[in-house]
N, C-alpha and C positions, 0 to 999 in steps of 0.2 A: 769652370776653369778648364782649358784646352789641356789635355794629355800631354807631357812629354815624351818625344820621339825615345821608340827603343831604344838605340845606339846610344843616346843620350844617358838615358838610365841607368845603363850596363856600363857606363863609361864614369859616371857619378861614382856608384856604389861600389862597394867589396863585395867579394863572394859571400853568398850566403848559405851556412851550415848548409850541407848534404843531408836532405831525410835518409832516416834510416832503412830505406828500402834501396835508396841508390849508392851507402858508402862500400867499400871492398870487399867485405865480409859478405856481404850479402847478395853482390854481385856474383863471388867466386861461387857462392853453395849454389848458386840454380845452377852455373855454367856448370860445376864440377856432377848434378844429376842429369841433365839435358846432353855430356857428353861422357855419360858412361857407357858401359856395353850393354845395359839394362835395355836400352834401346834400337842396340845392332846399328848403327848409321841412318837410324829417321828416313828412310830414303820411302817415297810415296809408294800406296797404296802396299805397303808391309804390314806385318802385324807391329814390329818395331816405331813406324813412323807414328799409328794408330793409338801407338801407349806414349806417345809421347804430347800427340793431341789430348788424351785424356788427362796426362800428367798438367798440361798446362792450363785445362779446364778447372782442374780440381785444386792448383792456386791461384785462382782468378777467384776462386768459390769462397775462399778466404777474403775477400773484398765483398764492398758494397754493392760491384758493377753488377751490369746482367747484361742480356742479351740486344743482338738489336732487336730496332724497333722493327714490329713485325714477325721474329722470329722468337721461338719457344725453346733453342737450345745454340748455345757459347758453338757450338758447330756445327759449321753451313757446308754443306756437299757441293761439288762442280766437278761437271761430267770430265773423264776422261778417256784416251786411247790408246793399242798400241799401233803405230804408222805402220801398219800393213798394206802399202800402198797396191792398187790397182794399175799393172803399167799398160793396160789397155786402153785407159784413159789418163793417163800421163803426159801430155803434149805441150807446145809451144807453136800457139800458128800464130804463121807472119806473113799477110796477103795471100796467095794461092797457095802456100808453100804451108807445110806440117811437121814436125819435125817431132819425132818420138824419142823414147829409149832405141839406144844408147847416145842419141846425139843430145840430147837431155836426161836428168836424173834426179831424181829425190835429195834432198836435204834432209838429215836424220829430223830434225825437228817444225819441218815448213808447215806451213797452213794446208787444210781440205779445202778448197774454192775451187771455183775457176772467176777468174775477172779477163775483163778487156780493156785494153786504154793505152793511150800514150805511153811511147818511151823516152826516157830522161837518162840520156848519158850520164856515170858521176867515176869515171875514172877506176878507181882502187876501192872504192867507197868508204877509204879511210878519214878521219876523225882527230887522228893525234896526232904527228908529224907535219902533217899538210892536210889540210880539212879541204877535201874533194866537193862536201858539199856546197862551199862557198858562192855565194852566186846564185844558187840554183834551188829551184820551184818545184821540190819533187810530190808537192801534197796531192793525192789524190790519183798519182802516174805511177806508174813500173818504171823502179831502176836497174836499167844494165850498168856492172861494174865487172872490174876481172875479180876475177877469186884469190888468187894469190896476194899475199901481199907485197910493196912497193920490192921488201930487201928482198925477197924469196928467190934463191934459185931458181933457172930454168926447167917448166915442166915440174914444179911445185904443185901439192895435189892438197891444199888445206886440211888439216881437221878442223873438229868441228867448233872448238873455241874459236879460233880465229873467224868462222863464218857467222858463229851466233856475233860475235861483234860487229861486221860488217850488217846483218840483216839487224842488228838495236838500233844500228845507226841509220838506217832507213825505216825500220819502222817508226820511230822517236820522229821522225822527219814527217811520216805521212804518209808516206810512201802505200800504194796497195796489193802489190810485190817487189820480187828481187828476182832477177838473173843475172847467173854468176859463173860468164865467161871465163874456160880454164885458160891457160896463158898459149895464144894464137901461134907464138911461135916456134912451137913443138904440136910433135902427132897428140892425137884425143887423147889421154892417160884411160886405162883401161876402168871401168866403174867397177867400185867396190859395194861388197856386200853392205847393207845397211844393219848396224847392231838391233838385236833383238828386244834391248830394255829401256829403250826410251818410252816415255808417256806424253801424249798431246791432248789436250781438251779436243772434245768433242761435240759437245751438243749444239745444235746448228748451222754446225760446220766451221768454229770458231778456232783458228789460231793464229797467233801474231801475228804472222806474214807467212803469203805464200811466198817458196825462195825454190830454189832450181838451179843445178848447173848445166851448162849450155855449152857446145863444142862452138868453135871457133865459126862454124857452118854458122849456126844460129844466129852470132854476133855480127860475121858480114851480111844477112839478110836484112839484121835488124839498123844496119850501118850502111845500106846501100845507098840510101838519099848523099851518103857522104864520100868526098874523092878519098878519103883517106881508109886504109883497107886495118883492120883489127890490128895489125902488127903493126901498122906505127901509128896508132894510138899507144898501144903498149910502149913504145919504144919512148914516147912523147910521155907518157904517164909517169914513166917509172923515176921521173928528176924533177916533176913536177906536176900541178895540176893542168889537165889539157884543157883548154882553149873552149871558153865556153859555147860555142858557135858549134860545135857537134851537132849533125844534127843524125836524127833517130827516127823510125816510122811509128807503125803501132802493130800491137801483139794483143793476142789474148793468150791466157796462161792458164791450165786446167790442170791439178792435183788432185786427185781419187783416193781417198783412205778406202779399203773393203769395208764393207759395214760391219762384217761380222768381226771386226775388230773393237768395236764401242762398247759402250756399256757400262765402262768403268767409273768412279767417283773417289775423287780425291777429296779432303776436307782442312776449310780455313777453319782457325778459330778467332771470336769475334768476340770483344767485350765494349759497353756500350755506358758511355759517363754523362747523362743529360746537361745540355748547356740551360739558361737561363731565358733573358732575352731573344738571345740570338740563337735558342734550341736547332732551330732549320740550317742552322750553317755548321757543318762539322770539320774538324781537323781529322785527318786520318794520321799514325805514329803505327808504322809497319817493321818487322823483320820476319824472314822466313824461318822456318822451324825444323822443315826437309832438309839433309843432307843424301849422300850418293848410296850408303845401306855398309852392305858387307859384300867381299870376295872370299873364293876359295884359292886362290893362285895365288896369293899375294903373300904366304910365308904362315904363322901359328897365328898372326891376332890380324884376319881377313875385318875389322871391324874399323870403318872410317867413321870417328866417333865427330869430326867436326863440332869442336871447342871453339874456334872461333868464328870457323865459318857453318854454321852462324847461331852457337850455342850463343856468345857474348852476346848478338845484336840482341834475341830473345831476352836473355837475361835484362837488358837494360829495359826493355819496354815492358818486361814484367813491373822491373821495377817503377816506373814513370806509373804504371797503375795503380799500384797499390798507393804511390805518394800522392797522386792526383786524385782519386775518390779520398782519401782521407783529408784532403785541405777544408777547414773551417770556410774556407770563402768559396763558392760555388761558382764555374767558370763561365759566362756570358754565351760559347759556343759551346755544342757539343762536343768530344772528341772520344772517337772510336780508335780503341784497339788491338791491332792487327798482328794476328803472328799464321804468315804466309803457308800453306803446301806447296809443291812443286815450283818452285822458282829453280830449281836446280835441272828441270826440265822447260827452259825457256817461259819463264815467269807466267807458267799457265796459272798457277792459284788466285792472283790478283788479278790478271788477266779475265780471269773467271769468272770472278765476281764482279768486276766493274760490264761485264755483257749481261750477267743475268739478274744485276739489276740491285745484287746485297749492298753494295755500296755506290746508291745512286749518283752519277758524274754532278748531278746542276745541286747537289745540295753540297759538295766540297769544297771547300775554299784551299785548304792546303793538305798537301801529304808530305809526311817527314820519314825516313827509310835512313835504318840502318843496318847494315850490313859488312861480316868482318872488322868488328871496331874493339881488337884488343889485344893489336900486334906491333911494330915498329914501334917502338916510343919517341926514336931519336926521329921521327919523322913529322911533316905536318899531317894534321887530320884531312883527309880527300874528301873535296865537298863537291856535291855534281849541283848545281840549284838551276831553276827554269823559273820563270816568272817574279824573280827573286833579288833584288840588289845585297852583293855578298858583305857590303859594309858593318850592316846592323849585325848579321853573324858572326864576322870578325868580333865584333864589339863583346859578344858573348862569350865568344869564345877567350877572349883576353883575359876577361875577369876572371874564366876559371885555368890561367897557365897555360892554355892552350894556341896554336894556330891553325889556322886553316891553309888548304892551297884548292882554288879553284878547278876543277879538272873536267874535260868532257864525259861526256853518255857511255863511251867506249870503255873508260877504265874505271867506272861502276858501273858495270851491267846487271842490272838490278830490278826489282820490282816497282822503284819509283817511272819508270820506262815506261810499265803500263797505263801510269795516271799521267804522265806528261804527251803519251799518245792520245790521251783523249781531251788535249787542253788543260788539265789540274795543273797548278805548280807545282813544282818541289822542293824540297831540301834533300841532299841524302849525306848521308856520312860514310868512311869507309876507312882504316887506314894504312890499308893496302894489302898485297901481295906476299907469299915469303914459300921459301923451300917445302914447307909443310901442308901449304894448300892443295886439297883434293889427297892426302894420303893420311894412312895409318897412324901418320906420325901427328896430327894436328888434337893434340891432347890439351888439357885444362890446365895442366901446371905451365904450358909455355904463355900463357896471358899474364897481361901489366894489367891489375886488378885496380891501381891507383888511378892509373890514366884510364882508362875504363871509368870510374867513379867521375873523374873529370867531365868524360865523354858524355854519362848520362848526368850530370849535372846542368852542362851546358844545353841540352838537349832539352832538359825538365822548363831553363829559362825562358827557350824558345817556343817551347809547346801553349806556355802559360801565357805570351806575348800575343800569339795566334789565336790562341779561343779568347783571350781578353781583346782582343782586337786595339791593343798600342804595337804590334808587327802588323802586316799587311805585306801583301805581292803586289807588287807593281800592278799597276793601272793593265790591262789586256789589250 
């Protein structure tokens, strides 16, 4: 007998009881250990973040699961750094022409490379209001975009959320760098110091994207095939996507970390549930475990305990563990679970491990990412998916009270990014943004433990669909 489509199923049936690893109670006690101060803000390569990998080894230890295949302990190392950049090897050359510091500069968090290759105009390299990339072929080429975004004032100087969002949105594309034209019509804004405490993976010279800001000099070199001079493109960008007929030359783009900045090792933790059948084909069910750590400047409790972001997402995929090694019926795919390091430094942790091979690209079929999932109530759930028709999800999501609202890459920037950069599908969840994000104040009592219980309810449905194989991703 031929299977019933999932949407179908979900659409049949009533919800069914909540195991007891995903109802509220049980949600709220890991969130309220994962965001106490016992752990100082989880922030990578701490002693803080390091007890909290242990912490979540040692209820994983409480289960059946174990490691992956291959490896002899729940946590896997991947190299990291601090960007102690080299600006003697720092450039942008574009035919005869070279172009150093200060006419170019570092990105707190860009890749160690150098590459060469085509450039791909993409405007604002925005995503949300007006999707720049529309149209356009960036896989495998360097995108020049301005830096500033569309509303920004004149001579707008980004930080560095805003640019980690522009360079997701080019890496998720393909992209094999970014340069990021400051706004041409004003002088160079003067380069600022790069902070001291960011972390990049390292080994092999691996990070997401190399990314660079570039003075207006750079951009008409790289815009000389074109009659139109950087300033009215800007001027043409800023109401609308410009005219895909740009045309662009070619660049190579070289970023130098010192070496005597490597060395470092941040750590995923990895729990591994054998499939059946179809053992060789895994589901990945990821949230990051890092948050931003502690300050002293910030008033008597310097400690950013990050409850939801992303105590909750953990909490739920702890839970999805414990409920899924315990089901009497054993699941036809395998599915690994993931609880991320350093995504809060540019999704190096998954990052990491999809290059050094812990979670091999051709044996995934899907990856599910959750991240900030237990905040808004009065909102829909934020669903970013890639390879994925969002119907059957709706359909899950219905049965447990809940909706979804489809949203781009930009507004989850997340770890599912790094699997949908290498081709994986996705799912991710999110449900959004709020005052408390990234501060002192994002504590355990402000989470909806109810809809949380929803959240991983709905999630448990979908995980179960995907190693039983009645879900699937669209055809590639």
């Amino acid at each position: 007998m031929r299977a019933l489509p999932f949407a179908l199923v979900m659409a049949c049936r009533g919800p069914a009881t909540p195991h007891e690893a995903l109802v509220a109670d049980a949600l709220r006690a890991d969130v309220e250990v994962l965001a106490s101060d016992a752990f100082a803000g989880r922030a990578s390569l701490t002693p803080g973040g390091a007890a909290a990998a242990d912490w979540l080894v040692a209820r994983i230890g409480e289960t059946s699961l174990g490691p992956l295949p291959g490896q002899v302990d729940l946590r896997v190392p991947f190299a990291m750094h601090r960007p102690k950049w080299d600006l003697d090897r720092f450039d942008v050359r574009v035919g005869d022409a070279t172009f150093a510091p200060p006419e170019v500069s570092p990105v707190q968090f860009s890749a160690n490379g150098d590459v060469d290759g085509e450039v791909v105009f993409a405007g604002f390299g925005d995503t949300s209001a007006v999707d720049d990339y529309a149209g356009i072929d960036v896989a495998g080429r360097i995108v020049l975009a301005f830096a500033p975004a569309r509303t920004d004032p004149p001579g707008t100087v980004p930080g560095p959320d805003p640019l980690r969002a522009k360079a997701s949105a080019a890496l998720e594309r393909g992209a094999t760098a970014l340069i990021l034209m400051h706004d041409p019509t004003v002088p160079r804004p003067e380069v600022r110091a790069l902070p001291d405490f960011m972390f990049l993976p390292a080994a092999n010279g691996y990070l997401p994207l190399i990314t660079v800001l570039a003075s207006k000099e750079v951009g008409a070199a790289l815009l000389a095939e074109d009659e139109r001079s950087p300033s009215d493109l800007y001027a043409l960008a800023e109401s609308r996507p410009v005219d895909l007929a740009v045309r662009a030359g070619r660049a190579s783009v070289r970023a130098t970390a010192d070496p005597a900045s490597l060395g470092l090792f941040g750590k995923n933790v990895f729990a591994f549930l054998p499939g059946t059948d179809l053992a060789d084909e895994w589901i990945v069910v990821g949230a990051h475990y890092d948050h931003v750590g502690q300050r002293d400047d910030v008033g008597p409790d310097g400690i950013y305990n990050g409850a939801d972001d992303n105590a909750s997402g953990c909490a739920v995929v702890l839970g999805l563990a414990r409920a899924l090694a315990s089901r009497p019926t054993p699941l036809r795919r395998s599915v690994v679970f993931a609880w991320f390091d350093g995504e809060e430094v540019m999704l190096i942790g998954s990052g990491g491990a999809l290059l050094e091979g812990d979670l091999p690209v051709d044996k995934i079929v899907a990856m599910v990412n959750l991240d900030m999932v237990g905040r808004n109530p009065k909102r829909k759930v934020q669903t970013r998916v890639v390879g994925f028709d969002l119907a059957p999800l709706e359909a899950a999501a219905s049965v447990r009270g809940l909706a979804l609202k489809e949203v781009p890459g930009s507004e989850v920037p997340s770890d599912q990014a790094s699997f949908s950069a290498e081709g994986v599908p996705v799912i991710a969840f999110h449900t959004g943004t709020h005052p408390e994000y990234h501060t002192v104040d994002d504590e355990a009592d402000l989470l909806d433990y109810a809809r949380m219980e929803s959240i991983a309810s709905m999630t448990h449905d979908i995980v179960v669909a995907l190693a039983d194989g009645t879900l699937s991703p669209t055809p590639r």
